[in-house]
N, C-alpha and C positions, 0 to 999 in steps of 0.2 A: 504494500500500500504506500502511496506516494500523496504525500497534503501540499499544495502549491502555496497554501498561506494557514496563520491562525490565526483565530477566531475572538481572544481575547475573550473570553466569557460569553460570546453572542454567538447565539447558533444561526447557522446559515446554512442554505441548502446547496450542496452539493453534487454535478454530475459527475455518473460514475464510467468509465472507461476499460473495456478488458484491452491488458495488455499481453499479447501473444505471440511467445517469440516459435516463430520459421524456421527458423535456424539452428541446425542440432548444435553448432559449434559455437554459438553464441551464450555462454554462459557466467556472463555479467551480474553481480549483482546491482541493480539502478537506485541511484539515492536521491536522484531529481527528476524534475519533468523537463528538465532540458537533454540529460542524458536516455530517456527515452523517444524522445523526440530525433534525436540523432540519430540512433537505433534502430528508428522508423524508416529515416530517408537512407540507411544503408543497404545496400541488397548484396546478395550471393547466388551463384548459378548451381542447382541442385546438381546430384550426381545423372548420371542415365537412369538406373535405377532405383531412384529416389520416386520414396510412397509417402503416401499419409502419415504410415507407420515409425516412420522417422520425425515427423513433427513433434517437437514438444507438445505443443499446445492441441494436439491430435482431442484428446476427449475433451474439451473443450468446444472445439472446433466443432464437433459432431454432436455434443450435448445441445450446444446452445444456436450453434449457424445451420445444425442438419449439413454437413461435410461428411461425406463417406467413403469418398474417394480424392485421387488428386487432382481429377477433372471438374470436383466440385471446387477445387480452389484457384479453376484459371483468370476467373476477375481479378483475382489478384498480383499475378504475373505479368512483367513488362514484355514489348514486343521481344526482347532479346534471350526469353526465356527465362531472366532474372526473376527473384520473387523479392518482396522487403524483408531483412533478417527480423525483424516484429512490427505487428501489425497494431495497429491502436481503433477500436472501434467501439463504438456507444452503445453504452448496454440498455438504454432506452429505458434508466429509471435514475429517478435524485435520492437523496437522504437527506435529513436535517439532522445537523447534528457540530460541536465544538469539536475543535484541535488545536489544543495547549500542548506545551512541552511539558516532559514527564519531570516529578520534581526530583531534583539531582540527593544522594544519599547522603 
C-alpha cells in the first residue's frame, strides 16, 4: 500500500489502484507513487514462451479482469510486442479513511 499524502486527522476519501506487476523479473519493493509510476512507463519483451503463468499478478488478473489467457492480455501490449513491467488500473471503488505516520517507539 502506497498513501501519496496525510490526512492530518481529517478523513478523506481515497481512490484505490491495483498495482500489477508483468514482469516476472521485476521484483522491487515501491515506496512511492512516483517509483511506480516509473515502473509503469517501463516495459520488457516476454520470452516466446511466455504465458499467463509467469505473470505475477496472474490471479489477480483473472480474479478480478477475467484474464485467462495471454491473448486476454493483448490491450495491453505495444505494437513491438513489449508489455508495461506493471500495470496501474482503477479498481472502480474509494474508501474514506486517515493516514498518519505511525508513532515512533
Amino acid at each position: 500500500m502506497i498513501v501519496n499524502a496525510l490526512t492530518h486527522d481529517n478523513p478523506r476519501e481515497w481512490d484505490i489502484f491495483w498495482c500489477l506487476v508483468l514482469d516476472p523479473k521485476l521484483r522491487e519493493d515501491f515506496h512511492s507513487e512516483r517509483e511506480l509510476i516509473v515502473a509503469a512507463h517501463e516495459t520488457f519483451k516476454p520470452a516466446d514462451l511466455f504465458d499467463l503463468e509467469d505473470v505475477p499478478a496472474r490471479n489477480v488478473l483473472t480474479e478480478e479482469f477475467g484474464a485467462h489467457n495471454l491473448a486476454d492480455m493483448r490491450r495491453y501490449r505495444h505494437k513491438d510486442g513489449s508489455m508495461p513491467r506493471l500495470l496501474i488500473l482503477p479498481a472502480r471503488f474509494a474508501i474514506r479513511a486517515t493516514a498518519e505516520l505511525p508513532e515512533l517507539p
